[in-house]
C-alpha positions in Angstrom: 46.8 60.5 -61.6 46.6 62.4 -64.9 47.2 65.9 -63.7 50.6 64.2 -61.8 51.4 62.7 -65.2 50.9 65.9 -67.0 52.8 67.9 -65.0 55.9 65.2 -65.2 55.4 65.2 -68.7 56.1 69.1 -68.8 58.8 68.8 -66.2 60.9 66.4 -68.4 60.1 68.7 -71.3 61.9 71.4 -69.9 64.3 69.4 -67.6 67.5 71.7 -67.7 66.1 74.3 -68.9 66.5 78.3 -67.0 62.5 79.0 -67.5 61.2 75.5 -68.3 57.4 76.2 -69.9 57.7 79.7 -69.9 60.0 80.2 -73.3 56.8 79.1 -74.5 55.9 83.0 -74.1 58.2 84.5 -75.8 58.1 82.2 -79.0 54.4 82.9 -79.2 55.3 86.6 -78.7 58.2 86.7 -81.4 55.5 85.0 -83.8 52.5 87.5 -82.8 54.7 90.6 -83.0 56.3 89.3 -86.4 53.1 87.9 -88.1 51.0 91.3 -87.2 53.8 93.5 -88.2 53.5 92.3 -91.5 50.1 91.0 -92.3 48.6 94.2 -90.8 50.8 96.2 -93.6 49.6 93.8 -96.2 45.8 93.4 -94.9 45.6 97.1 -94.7 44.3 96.8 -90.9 44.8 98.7 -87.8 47.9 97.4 -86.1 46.2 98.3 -82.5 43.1 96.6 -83.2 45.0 93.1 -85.3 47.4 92.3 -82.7 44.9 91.1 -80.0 42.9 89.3 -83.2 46.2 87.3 -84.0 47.6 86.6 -80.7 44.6 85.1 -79.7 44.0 83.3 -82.7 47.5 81.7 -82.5 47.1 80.9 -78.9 44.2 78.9 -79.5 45.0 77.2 -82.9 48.5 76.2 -81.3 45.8 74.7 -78.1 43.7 73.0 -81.1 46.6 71.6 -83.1 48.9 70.5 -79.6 45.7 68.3 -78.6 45.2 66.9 -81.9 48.9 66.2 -82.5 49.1 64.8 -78.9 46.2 63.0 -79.3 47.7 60.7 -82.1 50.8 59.9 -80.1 48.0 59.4 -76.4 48.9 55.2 -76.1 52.0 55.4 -78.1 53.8 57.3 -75.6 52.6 55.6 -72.6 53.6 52.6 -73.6 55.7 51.5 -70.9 52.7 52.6 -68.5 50.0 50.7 -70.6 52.5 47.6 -70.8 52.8 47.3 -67.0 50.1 49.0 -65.0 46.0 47.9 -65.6 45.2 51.6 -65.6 41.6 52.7 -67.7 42.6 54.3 -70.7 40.8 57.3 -70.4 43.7 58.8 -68.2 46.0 58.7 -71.1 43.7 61.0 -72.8 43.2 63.0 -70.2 47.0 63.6 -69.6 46.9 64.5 -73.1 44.6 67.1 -72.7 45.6 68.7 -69.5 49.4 68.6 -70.5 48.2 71.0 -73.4 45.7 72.8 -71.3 49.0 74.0 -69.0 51.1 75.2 -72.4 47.7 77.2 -73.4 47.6 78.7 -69.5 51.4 80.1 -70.2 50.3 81.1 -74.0 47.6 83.1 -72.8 49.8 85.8 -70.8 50.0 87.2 -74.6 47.0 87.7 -75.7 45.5 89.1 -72.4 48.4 91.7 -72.1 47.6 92.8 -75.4 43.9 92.6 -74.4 44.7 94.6 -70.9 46.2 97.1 -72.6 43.8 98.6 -75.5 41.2 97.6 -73.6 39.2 96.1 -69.9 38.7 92.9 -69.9 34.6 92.1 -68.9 32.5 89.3 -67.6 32.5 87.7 -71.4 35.9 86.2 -70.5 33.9 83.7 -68.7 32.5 82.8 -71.9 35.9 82.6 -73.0 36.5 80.0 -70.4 33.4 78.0 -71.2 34.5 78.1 -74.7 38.0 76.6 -73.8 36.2 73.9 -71.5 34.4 72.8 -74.3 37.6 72.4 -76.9 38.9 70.5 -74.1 35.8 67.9 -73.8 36.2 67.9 -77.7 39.8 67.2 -76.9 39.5 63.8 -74.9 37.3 62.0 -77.9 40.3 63.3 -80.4 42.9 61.9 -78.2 41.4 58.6 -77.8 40.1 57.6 -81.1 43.1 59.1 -82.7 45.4 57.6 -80.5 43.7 54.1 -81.0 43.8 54.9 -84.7 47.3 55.6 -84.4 48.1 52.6 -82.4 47.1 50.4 -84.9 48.3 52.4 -88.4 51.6 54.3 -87.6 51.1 56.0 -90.9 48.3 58.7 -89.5 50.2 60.9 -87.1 52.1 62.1 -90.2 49.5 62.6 -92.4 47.2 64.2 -89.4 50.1 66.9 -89.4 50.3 67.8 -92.8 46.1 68.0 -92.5 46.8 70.4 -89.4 49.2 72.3 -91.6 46.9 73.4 -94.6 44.1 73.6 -92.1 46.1 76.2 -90.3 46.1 78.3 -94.1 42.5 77.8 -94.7 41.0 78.8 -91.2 40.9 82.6 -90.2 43.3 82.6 -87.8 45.8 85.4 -89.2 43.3 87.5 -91.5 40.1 88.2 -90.5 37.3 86.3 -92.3 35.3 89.5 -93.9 38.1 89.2 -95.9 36.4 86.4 -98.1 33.5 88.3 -98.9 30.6 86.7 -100.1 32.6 83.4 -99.1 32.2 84.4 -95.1 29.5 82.3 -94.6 31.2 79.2 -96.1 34.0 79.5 -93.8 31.7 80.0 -91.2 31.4 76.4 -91.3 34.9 75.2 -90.6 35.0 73.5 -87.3 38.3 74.7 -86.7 37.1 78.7 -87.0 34.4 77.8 -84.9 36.5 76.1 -82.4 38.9 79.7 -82.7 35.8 81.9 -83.0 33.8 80.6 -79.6 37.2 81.9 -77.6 38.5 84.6 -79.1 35.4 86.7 -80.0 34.2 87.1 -76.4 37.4 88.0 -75.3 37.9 91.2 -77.9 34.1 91.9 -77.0 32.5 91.1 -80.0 29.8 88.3 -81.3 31.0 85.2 -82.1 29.4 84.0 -85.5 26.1 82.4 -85.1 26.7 79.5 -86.8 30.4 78.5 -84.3 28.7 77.7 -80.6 26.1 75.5 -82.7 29.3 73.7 -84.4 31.2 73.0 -81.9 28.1 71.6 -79.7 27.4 68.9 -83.0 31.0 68.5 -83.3 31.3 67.4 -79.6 28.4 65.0 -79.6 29.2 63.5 -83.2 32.8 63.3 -82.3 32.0 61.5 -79.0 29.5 58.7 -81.1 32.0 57.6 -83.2 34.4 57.7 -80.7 32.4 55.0 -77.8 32.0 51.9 -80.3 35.4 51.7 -81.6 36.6 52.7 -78.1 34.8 50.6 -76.9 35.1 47.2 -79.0 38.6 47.3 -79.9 40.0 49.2 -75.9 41.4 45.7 -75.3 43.7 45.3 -78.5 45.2 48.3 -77.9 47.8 47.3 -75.5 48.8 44.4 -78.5 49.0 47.4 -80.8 51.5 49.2 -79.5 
């Protein structure tokens, strides 16, 4: 039922549209070839080596940020759904995640063109996809507590954005994060790099920081805890909520 309702949800998206999902691509492309154009002048970095390093990095904080922006709208928008038919509300979150899951899949022609061209692409990419899974699973717990948070206070899908937006700024995903010097190791420790860094280090064939795998793993179960009680106690309200 989810993966049906994801795929509407994509199909109304683009209703009327010549290549529906796919002018996803080039908007992602514009952005990659414009942003490493330029930052790779004023970073002082090989051109060759920093468009893979962006393009993936934008691919997945675009994922990251679509699930979390998603996620606070996850009961909102099915509320006609919610209103009529008893369905759990896990599948909301689901659909959620899988609807972003198909934008990443068309994203990721990009970065793997780039990837197929300056270099082969190895057995790590199945890392790569492990890494994905598990910003997916991390994905679901967003999408439902934020949606139930959202359900009830209106006012924290806005102020999630603007959180997304200077996230975006802080997190290595357009310079490279030797940049900082001796302040490497404190953005080690920003969920979102790690969440960037478990993907996209595999795929250009080098080691992920040691500190991201380990983040992401606390950040899955710690996200999941506090997501089951409220979830849990207050599921029944939410219908009332929205």
């Amino acid at each position: 039922m989810w993966t049906a309702l994801a795929l509407q949800d994509i199909r109304l998206r683009y209703r009327g549209s010549v290549l529906g999902p796919w002018w996803l691509t080039p908007t992602t492309l514009v952005m990659a070839l414009t942003m490493g154009v330029i930052y790779a002048h004023l970073l002082n970095i090989n051109i060759d080596a920093y468009l893979p390093y962006l393009a993936i990095g934008l691919v997945i904080w675009q994922f990251i940020s679509g699930m979390v922006t998603d996620g606070c709208e996850t009961f909102l928008r099915a509320e006609a759904i919610i209103r009529q038919v008893p369905i759990p509300f896990s599948i909301h979150a689901y659909r959620t995640v899988f609807r972003n899951v198909i934008v990443l899949a068309h994203n990721f022609v990009i970065p793997l063109a780039f990837i197929t061209i300056q270099m082969s692409i190895g057995w790590r990419v199945a890392e790569a996809l492990a890494a994905v899974t598990a910003l997916a699973v991390n994905g679901l717990w967003v999408s439902i507590l934020l949606g139930m948070v959202s359900a009830r206070l209106r006012d924290v899908p806005p102020i999630v954005a603007s959180c997304l937006q200077v996230g975006f700024f802080l997190t290595p995903i357009f310079w490279p994060i030797e940049a900082l010097g001796g302040w490497a190791k404190i953005a080690a420790l920003n969920p979102l790099f790690a969440a960037v860094d478990i993907v996209r280090a595999p795929l250009l064939e080098i080691s992920a920081e040691a500190t991201s795998w380990p983040i992401v793993l606390v950040s899955t179960i710690f996200g999941w805890t506090i997501t089951y009680w409220p979830f849990a106690q207050f599921r029944t309200r939410i219908a009332y909520w929205i």
